[in-house]
C-alpha positions in Angstrom: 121.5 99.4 110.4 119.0 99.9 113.4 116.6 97.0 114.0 113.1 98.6 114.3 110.2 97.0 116.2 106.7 97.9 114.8 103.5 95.9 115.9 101.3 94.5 113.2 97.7 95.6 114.9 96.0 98.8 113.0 97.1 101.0 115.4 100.5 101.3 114.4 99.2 102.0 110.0 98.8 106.0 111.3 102.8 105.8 112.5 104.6 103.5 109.9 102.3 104.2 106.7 104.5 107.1 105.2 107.9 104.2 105.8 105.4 101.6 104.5 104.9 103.1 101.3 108.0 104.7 100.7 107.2 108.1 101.2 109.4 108.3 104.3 112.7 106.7 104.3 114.2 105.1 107.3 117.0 104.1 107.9 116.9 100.6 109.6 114.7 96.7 109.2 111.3 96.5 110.5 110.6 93.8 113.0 107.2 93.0 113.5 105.7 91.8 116.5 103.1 91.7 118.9 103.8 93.9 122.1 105.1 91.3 124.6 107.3 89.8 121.6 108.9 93.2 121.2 109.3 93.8 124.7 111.1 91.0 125.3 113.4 91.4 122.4 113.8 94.8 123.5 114.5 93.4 127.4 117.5 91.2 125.7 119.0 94.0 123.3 117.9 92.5 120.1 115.7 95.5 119.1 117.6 99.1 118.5 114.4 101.0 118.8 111.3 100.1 119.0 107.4 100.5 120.1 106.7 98.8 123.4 104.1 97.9 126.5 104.1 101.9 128.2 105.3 99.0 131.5 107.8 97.7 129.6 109.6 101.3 130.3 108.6 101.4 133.7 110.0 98.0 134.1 113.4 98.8 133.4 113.7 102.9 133.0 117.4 102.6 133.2 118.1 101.1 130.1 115.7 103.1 128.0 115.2 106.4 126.1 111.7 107.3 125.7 111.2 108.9 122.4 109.6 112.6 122.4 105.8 113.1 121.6 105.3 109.8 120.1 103.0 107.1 121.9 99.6 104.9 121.2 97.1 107.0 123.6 94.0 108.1 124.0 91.8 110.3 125.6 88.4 108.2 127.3 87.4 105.1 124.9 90.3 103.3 123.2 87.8 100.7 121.4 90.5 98.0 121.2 91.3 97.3 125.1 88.1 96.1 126.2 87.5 93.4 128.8 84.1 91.1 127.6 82.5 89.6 130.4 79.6 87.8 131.3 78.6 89.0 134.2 79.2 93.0 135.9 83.0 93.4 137.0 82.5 94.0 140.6 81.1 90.5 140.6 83.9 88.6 139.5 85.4 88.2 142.8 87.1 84.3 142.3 85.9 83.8 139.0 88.2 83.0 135.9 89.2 86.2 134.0 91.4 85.4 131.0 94.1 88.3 129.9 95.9 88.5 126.9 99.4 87.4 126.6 99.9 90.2 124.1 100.1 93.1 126.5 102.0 93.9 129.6 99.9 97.3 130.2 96.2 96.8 129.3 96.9 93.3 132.1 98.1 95.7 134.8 95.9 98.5 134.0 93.0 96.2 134.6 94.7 94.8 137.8 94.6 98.0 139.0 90.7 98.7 138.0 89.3 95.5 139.8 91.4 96.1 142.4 90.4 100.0 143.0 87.2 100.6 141.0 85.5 97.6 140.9 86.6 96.0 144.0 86.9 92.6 143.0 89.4 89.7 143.3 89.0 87.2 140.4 91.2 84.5 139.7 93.5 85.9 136.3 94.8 83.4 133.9 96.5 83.9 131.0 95.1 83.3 127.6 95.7 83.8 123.6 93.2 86.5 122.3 94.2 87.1 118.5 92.3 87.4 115.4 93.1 83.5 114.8 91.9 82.3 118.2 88.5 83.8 118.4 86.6 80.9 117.3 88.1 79.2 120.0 87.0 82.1 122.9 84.6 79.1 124.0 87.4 76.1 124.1 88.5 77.1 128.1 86.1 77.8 130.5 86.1 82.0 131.7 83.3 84.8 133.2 85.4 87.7 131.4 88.1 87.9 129.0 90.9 90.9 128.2 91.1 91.1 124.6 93.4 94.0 122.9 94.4 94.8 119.3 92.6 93.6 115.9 90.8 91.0 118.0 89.1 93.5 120.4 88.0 95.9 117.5 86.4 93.1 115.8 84.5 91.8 118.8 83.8 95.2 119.8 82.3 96.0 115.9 81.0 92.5 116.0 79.0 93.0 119.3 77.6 96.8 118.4 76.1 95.4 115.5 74.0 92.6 117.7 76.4 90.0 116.4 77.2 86.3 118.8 79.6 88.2 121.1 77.0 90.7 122.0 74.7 88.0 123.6 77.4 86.1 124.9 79.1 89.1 126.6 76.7 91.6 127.8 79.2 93.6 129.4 81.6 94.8 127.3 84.2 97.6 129.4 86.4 99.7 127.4 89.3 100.1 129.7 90.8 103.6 128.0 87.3 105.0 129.5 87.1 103.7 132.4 90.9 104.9 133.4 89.4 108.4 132.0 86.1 108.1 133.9 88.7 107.1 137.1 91.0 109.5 136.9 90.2 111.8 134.4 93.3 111.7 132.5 94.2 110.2 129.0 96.0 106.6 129.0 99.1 105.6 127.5 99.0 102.4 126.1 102.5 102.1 124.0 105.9 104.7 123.7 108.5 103.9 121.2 112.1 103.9 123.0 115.6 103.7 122.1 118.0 101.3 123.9 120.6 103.7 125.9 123.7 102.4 123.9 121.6 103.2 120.4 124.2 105.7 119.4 122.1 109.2 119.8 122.4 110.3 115.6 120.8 107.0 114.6 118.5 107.2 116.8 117.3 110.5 116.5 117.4 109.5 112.8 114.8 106.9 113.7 112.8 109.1 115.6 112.7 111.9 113.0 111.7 108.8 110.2 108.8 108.0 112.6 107.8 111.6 113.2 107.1 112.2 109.6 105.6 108.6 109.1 103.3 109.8 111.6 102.5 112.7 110.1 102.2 111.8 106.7 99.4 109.1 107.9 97.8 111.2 109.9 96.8 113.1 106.5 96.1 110.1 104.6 93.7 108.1 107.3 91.2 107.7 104.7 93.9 105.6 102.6 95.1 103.7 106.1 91.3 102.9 106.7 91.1 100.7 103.9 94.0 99.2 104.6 93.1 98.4 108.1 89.7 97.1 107.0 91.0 94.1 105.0 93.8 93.2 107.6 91.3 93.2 110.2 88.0 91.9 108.7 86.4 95.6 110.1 84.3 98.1 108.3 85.8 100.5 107.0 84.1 103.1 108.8 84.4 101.8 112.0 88.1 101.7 111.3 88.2 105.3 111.1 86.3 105.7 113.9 89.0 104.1 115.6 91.5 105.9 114.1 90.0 109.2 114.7 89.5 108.2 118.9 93.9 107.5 119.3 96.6 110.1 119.7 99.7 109.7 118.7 101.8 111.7 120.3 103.0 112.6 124.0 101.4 115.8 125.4 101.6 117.0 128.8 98.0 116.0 129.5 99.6 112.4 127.9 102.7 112.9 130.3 100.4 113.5 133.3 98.1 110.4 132.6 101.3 108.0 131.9 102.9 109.2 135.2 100.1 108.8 137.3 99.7 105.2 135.5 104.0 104.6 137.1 102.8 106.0 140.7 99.9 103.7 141.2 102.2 100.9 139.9 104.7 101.5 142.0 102.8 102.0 145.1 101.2 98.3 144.2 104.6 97.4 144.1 104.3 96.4 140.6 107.2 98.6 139.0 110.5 99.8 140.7 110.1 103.9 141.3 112.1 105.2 137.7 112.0 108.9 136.4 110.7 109.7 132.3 113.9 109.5 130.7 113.8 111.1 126.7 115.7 110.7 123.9 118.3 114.1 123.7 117.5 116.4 120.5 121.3 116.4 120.2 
């Protein structure tokens, strides 16, 4: 039986509510983790398929499959990869900027953003940015913070509605829309994968399971909206909101945006220079 990585945020309900429920049968365990944990147990073979940091590929393209028109994207604002700061980006030059631990690609994608957009040089440390730690956002001294996932979504709902974070951080940047607003291309934040000795039939088994989660949820958003407003403290409306401003699959306007994402890693050296790599239909 496959072992299946799935991350617990919200924005995996739309792809693994149909399996959730029932309604979809898959055939394989569900893993949960956040995205670092699942690329790591990925990077060591302990995951068969799974959903992982869109770097995480790019990391090491020879030892995975990238699973047809299935990814976490979006096209301009993402709402829950937002860097909170207390003072305008291009003036963090050597001030502290804690990132998230939990994501490989919203970290580099925002390297890349002070690096060519906002021209500034601050001093990155890493930091824990769940749900559970944001009433300790104050414990370690910071100018900005990444925060991704549940956690950003509720400081981002928390800060429209003139709540504590919105006076403590006046600048709040969405970083789907300002990769948009860069390059005018949409931004892939997670692909699900197969490791290359997955045997091809149980992984396009996988794959078809996930398709027709995806589907199903996609139909039934008004049902995963609840359910992602009591795990993530949320409205319910802003939720759906949320919902309704991801994609989940891999387009060619996807394709393009995730490709020019690889070049400008690999010209900063970041990535070794890999080819897009998919999952045969037979």
């Amino acid at each position: 039986m496959l072992r299946i990585g799935r991350i617990p945020y919200i924005n995996c309900f739309p792809v693994y509510g149909g399996i959730d429920r029932g309604v979809v049968p898959l055939n394989g365990t569900l893993i949960d983790g956040i995205p670092t944990a699942l690329n790591r147990l990925m990077a060591n073979g302990e995951l068969d398929v799974s959903v992982v940091s869109a770097v995480e590929y790019a990391r090491d393209a020879q030892r995975y499959l990238l699973l047809p028109e299935l990814g976490i994207t979006s096209d301009g604002p993402v709402r829950s990869v937002l860097l909170f700061s207390r003072r305008a980006p291009r003036e963090l030059t050597g001030q502290r900027v804690l990132v998230s631990r939990s994501s490989m690609t919203s970290v580099a994608l925002l390297e890349l953003l002070f690096e060519h957009v906002w021209h500034a040089r601050p001093d990155f440390v890493l930091g824990d940015a769940e749900l559970a730690d944001i009433a300790r956002f104050d414990e370690t001294p910071h100018e900005a913070r990444l925060v991704i996932g549940d956690a950003a979504l509720k400081l981002f709902d928390d800060a429209n509605r003139g709540g504590i974070f919105a006076e403590r951080y006046p600048y709040r940047i969405d970083l789907g829309a300002a990769w948009k607003s860069w390059t005018g291309l949409p931004f892939v934040f997670a692909v699900w994968v197969a490791q290359r000795t997955t045997p091809v039939h149980a992984a396009l088994s996988a794959h078809a399971s996930l398709i027709a989660s995806r589907d199903w949820g996609l139909q039934h958003l008004d049902i995963l909206s609840a359910q992602a407003a009591l795990a993530s403290g949320v409205s319910r409306r802003a939720c759906a909101e949320y919902f309704s401003g991801l994609d989940y699959r891999l387009s060619y306007p996807h394709l393009a945006g995730l490709t020019e994402f690889f070049r400008r890693l690999v010209l900063a050296g970041r990535v070794p220079d890999g080819t897009l790599t998919f999952l045969p239909a037979a």
